[in-house]
C-alpha positions in Angstrom: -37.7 -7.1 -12.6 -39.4 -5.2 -15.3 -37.3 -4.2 -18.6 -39.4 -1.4 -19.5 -39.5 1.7 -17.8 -41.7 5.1 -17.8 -39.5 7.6 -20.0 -36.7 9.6 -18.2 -38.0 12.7 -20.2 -41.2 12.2 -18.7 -39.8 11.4 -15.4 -37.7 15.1 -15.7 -41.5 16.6 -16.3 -43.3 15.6 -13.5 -43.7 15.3 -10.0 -43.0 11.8 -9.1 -40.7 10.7 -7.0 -37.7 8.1 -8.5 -34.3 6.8 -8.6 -31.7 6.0 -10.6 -29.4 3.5 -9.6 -25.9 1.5 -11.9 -24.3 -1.5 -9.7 -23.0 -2.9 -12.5 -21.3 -1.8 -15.6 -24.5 -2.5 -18.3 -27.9 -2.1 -16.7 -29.2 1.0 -15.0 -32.5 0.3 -12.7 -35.4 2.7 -12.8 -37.4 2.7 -8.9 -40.7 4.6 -9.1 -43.3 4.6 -6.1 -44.6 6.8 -3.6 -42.8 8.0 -0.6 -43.6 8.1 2.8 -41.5 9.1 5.8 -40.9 6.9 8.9 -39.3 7.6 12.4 -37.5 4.2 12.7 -35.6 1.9 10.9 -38.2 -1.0 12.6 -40.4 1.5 11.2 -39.6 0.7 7.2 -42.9 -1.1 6.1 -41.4 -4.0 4.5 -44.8 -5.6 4.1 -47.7 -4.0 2.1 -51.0 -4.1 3.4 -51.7 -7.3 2.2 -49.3 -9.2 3.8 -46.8 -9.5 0.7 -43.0 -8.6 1.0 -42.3 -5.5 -1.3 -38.8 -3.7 -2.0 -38.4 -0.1 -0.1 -35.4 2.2 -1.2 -34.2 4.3 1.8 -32.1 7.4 3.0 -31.4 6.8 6.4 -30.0 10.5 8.0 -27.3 10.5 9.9 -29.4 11.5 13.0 -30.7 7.9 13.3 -27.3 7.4 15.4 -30.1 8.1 18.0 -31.8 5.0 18.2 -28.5 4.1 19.4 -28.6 5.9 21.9 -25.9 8.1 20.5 -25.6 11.9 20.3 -26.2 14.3 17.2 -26.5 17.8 15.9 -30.6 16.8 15.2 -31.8 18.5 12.0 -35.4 16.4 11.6 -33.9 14.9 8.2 -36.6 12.0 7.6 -35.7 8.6 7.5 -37.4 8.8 3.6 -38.8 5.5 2.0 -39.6 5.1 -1.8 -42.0 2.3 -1.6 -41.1 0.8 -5.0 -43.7 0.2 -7.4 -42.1 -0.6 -10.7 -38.4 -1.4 -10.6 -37.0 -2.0 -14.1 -33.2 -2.8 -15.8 -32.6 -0.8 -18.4 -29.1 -1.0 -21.1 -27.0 1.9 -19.5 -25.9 2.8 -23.0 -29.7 3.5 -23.7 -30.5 5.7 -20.5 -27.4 7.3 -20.9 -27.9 8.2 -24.2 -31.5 9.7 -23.4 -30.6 12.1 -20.2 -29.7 15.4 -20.4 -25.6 16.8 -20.8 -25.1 19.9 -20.5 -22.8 21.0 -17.4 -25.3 22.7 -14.6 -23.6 26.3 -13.8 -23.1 26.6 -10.6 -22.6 30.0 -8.4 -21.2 31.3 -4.8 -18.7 28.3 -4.9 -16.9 27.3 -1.7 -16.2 25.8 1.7 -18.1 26.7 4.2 -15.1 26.4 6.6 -11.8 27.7 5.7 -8.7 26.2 4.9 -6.8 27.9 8.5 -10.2 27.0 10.3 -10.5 23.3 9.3 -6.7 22.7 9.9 -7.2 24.2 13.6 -10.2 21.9 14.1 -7.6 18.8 13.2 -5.1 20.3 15.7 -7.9 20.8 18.5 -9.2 17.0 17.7 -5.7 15.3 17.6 -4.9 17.2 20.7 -8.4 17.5 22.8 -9.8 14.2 22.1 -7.4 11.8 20.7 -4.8 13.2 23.0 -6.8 12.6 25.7 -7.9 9.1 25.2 -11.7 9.4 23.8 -10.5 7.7 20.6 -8.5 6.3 17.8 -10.0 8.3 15.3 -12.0 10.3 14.0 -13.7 11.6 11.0 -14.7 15.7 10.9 -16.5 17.0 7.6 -17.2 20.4 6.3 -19.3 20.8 3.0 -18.6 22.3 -0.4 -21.6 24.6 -1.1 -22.7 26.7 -4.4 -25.7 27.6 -6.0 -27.8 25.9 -9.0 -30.1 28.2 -10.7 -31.5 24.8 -13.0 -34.3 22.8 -12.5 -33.3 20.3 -9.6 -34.5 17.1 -11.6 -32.8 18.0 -14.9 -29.7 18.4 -12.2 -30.1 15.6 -11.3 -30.7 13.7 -14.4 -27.7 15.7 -16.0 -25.2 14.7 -12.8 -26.0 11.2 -13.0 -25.1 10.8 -16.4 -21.7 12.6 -15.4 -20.9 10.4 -12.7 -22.0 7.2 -14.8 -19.7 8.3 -17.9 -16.7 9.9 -15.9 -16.5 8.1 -12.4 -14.9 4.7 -12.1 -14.9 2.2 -9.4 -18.3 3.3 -7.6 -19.8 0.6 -5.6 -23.4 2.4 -6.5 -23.9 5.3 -8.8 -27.4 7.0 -7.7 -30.0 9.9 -8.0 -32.5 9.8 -5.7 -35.4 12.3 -6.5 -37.9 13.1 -4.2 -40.1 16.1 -3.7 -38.1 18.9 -2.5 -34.8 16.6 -2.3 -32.0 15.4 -4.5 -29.4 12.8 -3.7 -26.9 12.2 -6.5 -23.7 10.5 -5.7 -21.0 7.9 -7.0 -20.1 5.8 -3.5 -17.0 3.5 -3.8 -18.0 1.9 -0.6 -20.8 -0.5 0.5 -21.4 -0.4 4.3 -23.1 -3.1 4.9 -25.2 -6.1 2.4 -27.1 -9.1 3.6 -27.9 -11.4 0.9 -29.0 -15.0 1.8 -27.9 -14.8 5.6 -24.1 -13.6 4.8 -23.7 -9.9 5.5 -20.3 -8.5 4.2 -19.3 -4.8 5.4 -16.8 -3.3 2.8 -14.5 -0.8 5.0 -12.3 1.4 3.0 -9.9 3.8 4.2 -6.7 5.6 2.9 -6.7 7.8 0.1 -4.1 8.9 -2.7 -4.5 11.1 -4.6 -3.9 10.9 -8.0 -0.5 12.9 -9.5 -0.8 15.1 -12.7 -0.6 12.4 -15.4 -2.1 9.9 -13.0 -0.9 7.1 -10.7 2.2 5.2 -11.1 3.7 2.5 -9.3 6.2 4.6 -7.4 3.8 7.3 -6.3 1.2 4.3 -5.4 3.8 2.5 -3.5 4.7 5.3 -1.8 1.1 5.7 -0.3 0.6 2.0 0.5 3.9 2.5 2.4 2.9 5.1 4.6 2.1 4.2 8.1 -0.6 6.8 8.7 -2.8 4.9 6.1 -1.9 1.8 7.0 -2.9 2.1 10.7 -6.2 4.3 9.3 -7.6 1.2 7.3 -6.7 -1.1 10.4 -8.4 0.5 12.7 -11.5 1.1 11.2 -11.3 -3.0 10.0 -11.1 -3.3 13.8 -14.2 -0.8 14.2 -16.2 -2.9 12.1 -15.1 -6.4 13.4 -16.9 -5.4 15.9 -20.2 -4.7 14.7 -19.4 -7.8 12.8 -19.3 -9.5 16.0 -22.3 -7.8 17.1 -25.0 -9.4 14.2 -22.8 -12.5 12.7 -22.9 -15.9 14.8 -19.2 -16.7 13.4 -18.0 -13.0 13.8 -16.9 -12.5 11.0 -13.6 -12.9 8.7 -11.4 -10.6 6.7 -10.3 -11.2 3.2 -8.0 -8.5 1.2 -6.3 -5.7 1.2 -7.6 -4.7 -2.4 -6.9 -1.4 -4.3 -10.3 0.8 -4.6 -9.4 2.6 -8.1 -11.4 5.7 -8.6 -11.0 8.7 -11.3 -8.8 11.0 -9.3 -8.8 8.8 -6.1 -7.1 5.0 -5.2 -8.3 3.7 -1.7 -7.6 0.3 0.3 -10.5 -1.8 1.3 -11.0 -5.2 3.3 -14.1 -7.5 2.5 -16.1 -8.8 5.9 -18.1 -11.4 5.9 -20.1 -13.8 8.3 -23.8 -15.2 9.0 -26.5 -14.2 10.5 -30.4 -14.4 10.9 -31.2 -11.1 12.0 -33.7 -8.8 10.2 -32.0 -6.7 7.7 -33.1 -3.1 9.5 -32.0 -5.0 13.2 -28.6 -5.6 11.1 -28.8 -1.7 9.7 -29.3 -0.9 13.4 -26.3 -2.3 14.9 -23.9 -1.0 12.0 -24.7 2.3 11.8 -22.6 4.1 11.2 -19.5 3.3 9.2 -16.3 4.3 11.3 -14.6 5.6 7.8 -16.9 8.4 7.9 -17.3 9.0 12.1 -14.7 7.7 13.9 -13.8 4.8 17.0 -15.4 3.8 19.3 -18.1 4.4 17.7 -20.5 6.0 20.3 -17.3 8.3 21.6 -16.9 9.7 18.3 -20.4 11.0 17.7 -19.9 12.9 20.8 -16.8 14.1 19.2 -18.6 14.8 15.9 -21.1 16.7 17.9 -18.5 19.0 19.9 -16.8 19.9 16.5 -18.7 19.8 13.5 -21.0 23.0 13.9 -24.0 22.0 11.7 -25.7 18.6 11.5 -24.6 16.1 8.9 -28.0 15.9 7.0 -27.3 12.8 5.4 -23.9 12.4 5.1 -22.4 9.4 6.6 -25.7 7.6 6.3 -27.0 4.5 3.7 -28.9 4.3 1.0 -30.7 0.6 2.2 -32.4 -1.1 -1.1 -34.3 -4.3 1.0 -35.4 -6.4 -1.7 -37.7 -9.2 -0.9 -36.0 -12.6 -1.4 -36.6 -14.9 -4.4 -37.9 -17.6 -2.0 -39.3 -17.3 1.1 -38.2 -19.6 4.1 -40.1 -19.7 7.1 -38.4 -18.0 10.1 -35.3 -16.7 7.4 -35.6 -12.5 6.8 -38.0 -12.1 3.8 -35.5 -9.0 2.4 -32.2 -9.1 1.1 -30.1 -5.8 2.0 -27.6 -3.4 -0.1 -26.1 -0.3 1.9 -24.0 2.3 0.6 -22.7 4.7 2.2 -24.1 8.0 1.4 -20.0 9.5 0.7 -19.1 10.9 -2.3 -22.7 12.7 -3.3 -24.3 16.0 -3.5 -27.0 17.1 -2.6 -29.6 20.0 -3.9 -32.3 21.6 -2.1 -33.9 24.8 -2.9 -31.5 25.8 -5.0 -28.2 25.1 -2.3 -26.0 22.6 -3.5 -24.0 20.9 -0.8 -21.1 18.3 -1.0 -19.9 17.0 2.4 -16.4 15.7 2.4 -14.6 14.5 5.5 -11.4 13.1 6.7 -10.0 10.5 9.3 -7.8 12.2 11.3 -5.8 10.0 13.5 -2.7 10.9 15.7 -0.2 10.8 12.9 -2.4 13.0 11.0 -0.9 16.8 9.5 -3.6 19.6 9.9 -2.8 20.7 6.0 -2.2 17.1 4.3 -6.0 16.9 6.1 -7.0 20.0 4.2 -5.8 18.5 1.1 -8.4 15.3 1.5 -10.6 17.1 1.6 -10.1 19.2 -1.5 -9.2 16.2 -2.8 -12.4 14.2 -2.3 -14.6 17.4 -3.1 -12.9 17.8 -6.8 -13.9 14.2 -7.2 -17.6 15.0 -6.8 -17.5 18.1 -8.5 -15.2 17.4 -11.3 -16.9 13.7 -12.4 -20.2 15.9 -12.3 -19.0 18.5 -14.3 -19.1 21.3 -12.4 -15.6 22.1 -12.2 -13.2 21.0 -15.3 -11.9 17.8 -15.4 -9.0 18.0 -17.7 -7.5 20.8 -15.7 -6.3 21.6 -12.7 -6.9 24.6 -10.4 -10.8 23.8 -9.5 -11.9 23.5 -6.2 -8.2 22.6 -5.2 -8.3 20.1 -8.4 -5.1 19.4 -9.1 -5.1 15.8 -10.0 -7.4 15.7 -13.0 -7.1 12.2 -14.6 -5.9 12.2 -17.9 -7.4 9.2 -19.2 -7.4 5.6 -19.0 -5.2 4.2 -16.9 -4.0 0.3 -16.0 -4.8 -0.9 -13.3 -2.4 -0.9 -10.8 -3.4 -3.6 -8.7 -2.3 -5.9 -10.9 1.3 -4.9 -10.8 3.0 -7.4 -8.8 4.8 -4.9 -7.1 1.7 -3.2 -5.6 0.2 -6.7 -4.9 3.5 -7.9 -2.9 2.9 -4.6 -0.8 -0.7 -5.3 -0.5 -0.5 -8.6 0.6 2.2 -7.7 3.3 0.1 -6.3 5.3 -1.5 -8.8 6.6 1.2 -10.4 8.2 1.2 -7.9 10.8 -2.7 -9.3 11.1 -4.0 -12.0 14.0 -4.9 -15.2 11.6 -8.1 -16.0 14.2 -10.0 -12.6 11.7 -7.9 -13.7 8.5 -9.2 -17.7 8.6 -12.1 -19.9 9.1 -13.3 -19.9 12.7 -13.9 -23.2 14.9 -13.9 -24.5 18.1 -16.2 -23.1 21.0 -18.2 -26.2 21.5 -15.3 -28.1 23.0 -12.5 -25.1 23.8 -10.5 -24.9 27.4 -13.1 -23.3 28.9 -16.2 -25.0 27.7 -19.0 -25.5 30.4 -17.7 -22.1 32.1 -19.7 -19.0 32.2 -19.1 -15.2 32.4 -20.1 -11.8 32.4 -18.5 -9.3 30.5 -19.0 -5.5 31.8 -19.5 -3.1 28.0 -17.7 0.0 29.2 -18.5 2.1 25.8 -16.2 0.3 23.6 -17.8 -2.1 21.6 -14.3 -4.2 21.3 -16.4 -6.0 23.8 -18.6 -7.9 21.2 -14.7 -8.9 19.2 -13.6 -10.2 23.2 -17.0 -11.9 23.6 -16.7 -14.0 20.5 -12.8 -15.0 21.3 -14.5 -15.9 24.6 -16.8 -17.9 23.0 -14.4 -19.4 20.4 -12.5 -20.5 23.9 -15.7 -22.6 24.9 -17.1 -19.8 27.5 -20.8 -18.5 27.3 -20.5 -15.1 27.9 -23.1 -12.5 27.8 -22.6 -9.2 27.6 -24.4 -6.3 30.2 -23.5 -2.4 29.6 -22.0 -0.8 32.7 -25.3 1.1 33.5 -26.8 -1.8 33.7 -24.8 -4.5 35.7 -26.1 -5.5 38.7 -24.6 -5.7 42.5 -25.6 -9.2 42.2 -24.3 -10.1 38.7 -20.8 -8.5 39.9 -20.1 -10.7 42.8 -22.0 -13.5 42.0 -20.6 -14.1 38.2 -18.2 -17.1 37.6 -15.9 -15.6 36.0 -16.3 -11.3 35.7 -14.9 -9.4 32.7 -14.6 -5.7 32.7 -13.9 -4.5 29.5 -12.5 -1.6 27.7 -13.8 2.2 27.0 -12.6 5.8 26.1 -11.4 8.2 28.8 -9.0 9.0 31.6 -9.8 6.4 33.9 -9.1 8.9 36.7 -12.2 11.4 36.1 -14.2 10.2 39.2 -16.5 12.9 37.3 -17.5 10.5 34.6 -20.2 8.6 35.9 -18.8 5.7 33.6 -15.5 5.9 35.1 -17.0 6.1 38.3 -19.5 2.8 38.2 -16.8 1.0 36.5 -13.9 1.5 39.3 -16.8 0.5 41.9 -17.2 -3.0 39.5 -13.4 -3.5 39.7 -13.3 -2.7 43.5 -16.8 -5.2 44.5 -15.2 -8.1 42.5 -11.5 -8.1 43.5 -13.2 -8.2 47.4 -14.8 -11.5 46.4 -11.6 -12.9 45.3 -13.4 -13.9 42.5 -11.9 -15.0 39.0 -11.5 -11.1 37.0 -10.3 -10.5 34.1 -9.9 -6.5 33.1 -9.1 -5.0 30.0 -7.4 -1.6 28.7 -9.2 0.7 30.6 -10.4 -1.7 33.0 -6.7 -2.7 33.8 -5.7 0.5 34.4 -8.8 0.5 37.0 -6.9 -2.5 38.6 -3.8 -1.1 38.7 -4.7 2.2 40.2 -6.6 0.3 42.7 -3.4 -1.9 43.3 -1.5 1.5 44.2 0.1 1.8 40.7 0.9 5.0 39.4 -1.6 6.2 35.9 -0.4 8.5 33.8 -0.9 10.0 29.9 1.5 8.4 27.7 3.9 11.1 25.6 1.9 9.8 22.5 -1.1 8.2 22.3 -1.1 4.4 21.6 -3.7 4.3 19.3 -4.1 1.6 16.9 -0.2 0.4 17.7 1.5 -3.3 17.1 3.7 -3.8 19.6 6.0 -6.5 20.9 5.8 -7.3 24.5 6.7 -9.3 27.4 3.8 -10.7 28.9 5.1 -12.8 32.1 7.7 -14.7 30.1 6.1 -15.0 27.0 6.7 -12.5 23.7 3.4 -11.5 22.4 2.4 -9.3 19.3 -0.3 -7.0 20.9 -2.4 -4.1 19.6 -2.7 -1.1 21.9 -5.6 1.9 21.9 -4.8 3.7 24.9 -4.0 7.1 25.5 -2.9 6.7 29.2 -0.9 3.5 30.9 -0.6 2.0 34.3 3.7 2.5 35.2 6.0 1.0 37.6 9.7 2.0 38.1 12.0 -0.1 35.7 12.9 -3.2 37.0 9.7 -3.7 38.7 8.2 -6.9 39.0 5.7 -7.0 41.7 3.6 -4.9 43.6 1.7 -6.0 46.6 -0.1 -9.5 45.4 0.4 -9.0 41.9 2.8 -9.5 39.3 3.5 -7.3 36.8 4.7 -7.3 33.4 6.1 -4.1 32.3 8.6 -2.2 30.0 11.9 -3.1 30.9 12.7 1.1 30.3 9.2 3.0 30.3 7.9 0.8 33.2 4.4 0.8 31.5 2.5 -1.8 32.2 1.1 -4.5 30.0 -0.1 -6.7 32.3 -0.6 -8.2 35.7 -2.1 -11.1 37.6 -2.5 -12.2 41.1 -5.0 -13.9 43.5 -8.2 -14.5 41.1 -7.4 -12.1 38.7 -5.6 -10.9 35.7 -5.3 -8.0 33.3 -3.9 -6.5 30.4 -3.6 -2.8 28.7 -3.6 -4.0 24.8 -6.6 -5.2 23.3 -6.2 -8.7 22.4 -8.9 -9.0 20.2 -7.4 -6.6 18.0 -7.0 -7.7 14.5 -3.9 -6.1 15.0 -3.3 -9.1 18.1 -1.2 -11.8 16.2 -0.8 -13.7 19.5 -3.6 -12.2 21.1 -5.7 -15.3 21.4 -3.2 -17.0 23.3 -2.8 -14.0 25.5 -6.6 -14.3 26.3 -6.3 -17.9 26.9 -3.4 -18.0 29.4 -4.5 -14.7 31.5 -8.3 -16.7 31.4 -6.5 -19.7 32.9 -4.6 -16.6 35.3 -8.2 -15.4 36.4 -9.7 -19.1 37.1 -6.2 -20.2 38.9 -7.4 -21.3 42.5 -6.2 -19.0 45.5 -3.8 -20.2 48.1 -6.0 -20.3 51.4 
């Protein structure tokens, strides 16, 4: 890495494309290169024409959720790659000292979806799609918009200094420049990095904002207290355990809660890590896109992002990717290295229209108006660090928690850190600790099927499995076969969104004929959430919406004798009158008062409603190992 850099002066003159990028408190690095545009992230020339590994900077749209086979609002935003030529590390004192500081006016302020209008859209979500099982949560933005009269690269130049100076805590601070486009931003959260075969994800979720006069202990506490923020930054740990799962051999483990102190804003974040060989784009692939900023299950809430948001996303919710070619190159090993914000927290300028996406996680606890506030909140964050509304008073852009100046850190107070920490002992210890075993579990030398029904909790299930000594592959529910169904040694159907009533759904529909083909073998089953409630209804047992939505719940239940700590994402439940403790052939375990049912298990097979690979599953591994033993139990002639 070069320490000299083509002037930032010159680069505000011309033409060429470049970004700006601080990681770190000291250095600011300088990319230059041309810029091409691909279709696909295996599209993303790594390589230069002469075989050598060379560093490319991309922003990768939002609408790249299709190679996923997921839906979107399609808007042609290019997957846009500066093939860097010169990257040099530069004192930050000395580039900050050289760009431009005077606040770019702005005109025509405002959201382009009203205060009434966006609260309605929260009601419709928590009632229309959380209410009626197609999720946990999910994430709905609407943009701050003005317009800039300046020259976009002296903007951009002149907002990056902003953010360096006056934004703290941001994972990357960035302005990416390229012709017709400008990306400035401040992210406080890293999606996903791959450095030397460990890939961390970084999901961060909850957000205070900060009182007049700034954070305290009392008014921190108060938020790390809540229970709507608390099950927010769970459930999207669980959302990205599974992708974990999906591209890490070990599946990864959590470490944290830590405090994410901002300016104006104080989130709560988990660290992921695990290992894995995969090319850095193949790993991009599978993660996209943080949860925080769309929702779970992932492929359910872009269809819900799709139905509400009325415009397309653009870039928001995507990555900045820096792959940087490794130091040494092993044979076989990925040649690049990987660094992935998330594109949150930035604004963007194009022809003059300045736009500032903000979003929040709305979630069944959620208030339509405390939802409002996020987003004000997040918006003044942007727009005050950059200068373009004041930051030492309130009243801007629904600003009313201007910071007042440096600040402690409130981490370090024991108090906060005694709240922190006691959080994760409502956690399952299999995420929080080393993982071993597999090679010589219970079920080693045993093979099954497991049967993806849209939830990718299937991938966190699969690796228990595997942790259990079973080799398990995993085929989506479009896919399984007749033959695979009756023929597997041990089938598991697995969860997915929906009311497993709507013979409508094609999904719901093949997945009910699964359940039906592999009970009549008497073959070992095992059937989860949605799945189960396929058993049931097939076993004659009643399904029916719960009052409130069990989504991302702990709960405490009876599971044939044995107390279990169980975490539940279901908006509809299998129920038997109280008291009830078998039906037909099978048993069931049920609320001694609501009669919903948690589990049941008869002749070669065995199910349950909560999702016992649920970070939020303290005995949930046990669970899965006595309802496997269930499934395989021989049948009386």
């Amino acid at each position: 890495m070069s320490t000299s850099a083509p002037s930032l002066a010159a680069l505000a003159a011309s033409d060429a494309p470049f970004a700006l990028i601080a990681r770190d408190s000291d250095t600011v690095e300088v990319l230059t290169g041309e810029v091409v545009d691909v279709d696909l992230l295996g599209d993303i020339p790594l390589v230069a024409r002469d075989g050598t590994p060379r560093e490319v900077l991309a922003l990768v749209p939002f609408r790249q959720v299709r190679e996923r086979g997921f839906v979107c609002h399609d808007d042609g935003a290019p997957l846009r790659c500066l093939l860097v030529d010169e990257h040099t590390s530069l004192p930050r004192a000395d580039v900050l000292a050289e760009l431009p500081g005077a606040p770019v006016a702005l005109s025509d302020a405002g959201f382009d979806i009203a205060d009434d209008d966006y609260a309605d859209i929260v009601r419709r979500v928590i009632a229309d799609e959380i209410g009626r099982g197609e999720g946990a949560n999910f994430v709905i933005r609407r943009d701050f918009t003005a317009s800039v009269d300046a020259d976009p690269r002296v903007a951009a130049l002149t907002w990056f200094r902003a953010l360096a100076e006056h934004e703290q805590g941001a994972y990357w601070t960035f302005a990416i420049v390229t012709d017709g486009h400008v990306a400035v931003g401040a992210s406080p959260e890293a999606h996903v990095s791959a450095t030397g075969g460990v890939v961390t994800m970084n999901p961060i979720s909850g957000t205070f904002r900060h009182p007049q006069g700034g954070a305290t202990v009392a008014t921190l506490s108060e938020f790390l207290e809540s229970t709507k923020e608390t099950e927010e930054l769970f459930m999207v740990v669980d959302e990205e355990l599974k992708m974990m799962s999906a591209v890490c051999s070990d599946g990864g483990r959590i470490t944290g809660p830590r405090l994410k102190e901002m300016s104006r804003l104080t989130h709560t974040e988990y660290m992921l890590r695990g290992r894995s060989r995969l090319d850095p784009r193949d790993i991009l692939r599978e993660t996209m896109f943080a949860p925080t900023v769309t929702g779970s299950p992932m492929q359910n809430a872009c269809a819900v992002i799709a139905r509400h948001e009325t415009s397309p996303r653009g870039y928001y919710s995507g990555v900045a990717a820096l792959f940087t070619p490794r130091a040494t190159q092993v044979s076989d090993e990925p040649t690049h290295d990987l660094d992935a914000p998330i594109l949150i927290r930035t604004a963007y300028l194009v022809d003059g229209a300045l736009r500032v996406p903000v979003g929040a996680t709305l979630v069944r606890h959620s208030d339509p108006y405390g939802e409002v506030g996020e987003t004000h909140g997040k918006a003044a964050g942007v727009l005050g660090a950059i200068g373009a509304v004041a930051r030492d008073t309130p009243g801007s852009a629904g600003d009313d928690d201007a910071p007042t100046g440096p600040r402690a850190r409130l981490a370090e107070n024991p108090d906060v850190a005694s709240l922190l920490a006691s959080r994760n002992s409502r956690l399952a210890d299999f995420w929080l600790n080393p993982q071993s075993g597999g090679t010589d579990g219970p079920f080693t030398g045993h093979r099954a099927v497991m049967v993806d029904a849209e939830d990718r909790f299937t991938t966190m299930l699969a690796h228990q499995l595997r942790h259990l000594g079973l080799d398990v592959t995993i085929t989506p529910w479009h896919a399984v076969t007749d033959e695979e169904i009756v023929s597997a040694e041990l089938l598991v159907c697995g969860p997915g969104p929906g009311d497993p009533r709507g013979l409508e759904n094609p999904r719901i529909a093949r997945m009910r004929e699964v359940v039906a083909m592999r009970r009549a073998t008497g073959r070992p089953l095992l059937a989860v959430c949605l799945s189960h409630q396929i058993l049931a209804d097939s076993l004659g047992i009643e399904l029916a919406p719960l009052t409130r939505p069990h989504q991302g719940v702990q709960l405490r239940v009876d599971v044939f004798g044995e107390p279990a700590s169980i975490g539940f994402y279901n908006t509809f439940t299998a129920t038997v009158p109280a008291g009830t403790s078998r039906i037909g052939e099978a048993e069931v375990s049920a609320d001694g008062e609501s009669g919903a049912v948690y589990a049941l298990r008869g002749p070669g097979f065995a199910s349950v409603q909560g999702h016992l690979e649920s970070i939020l599953s303290r005995d949930g591994l046990r669970t899965l190992e006595r309802l496997v033993t269930e499934a395989f139990a021989p049948t009386s002639a």
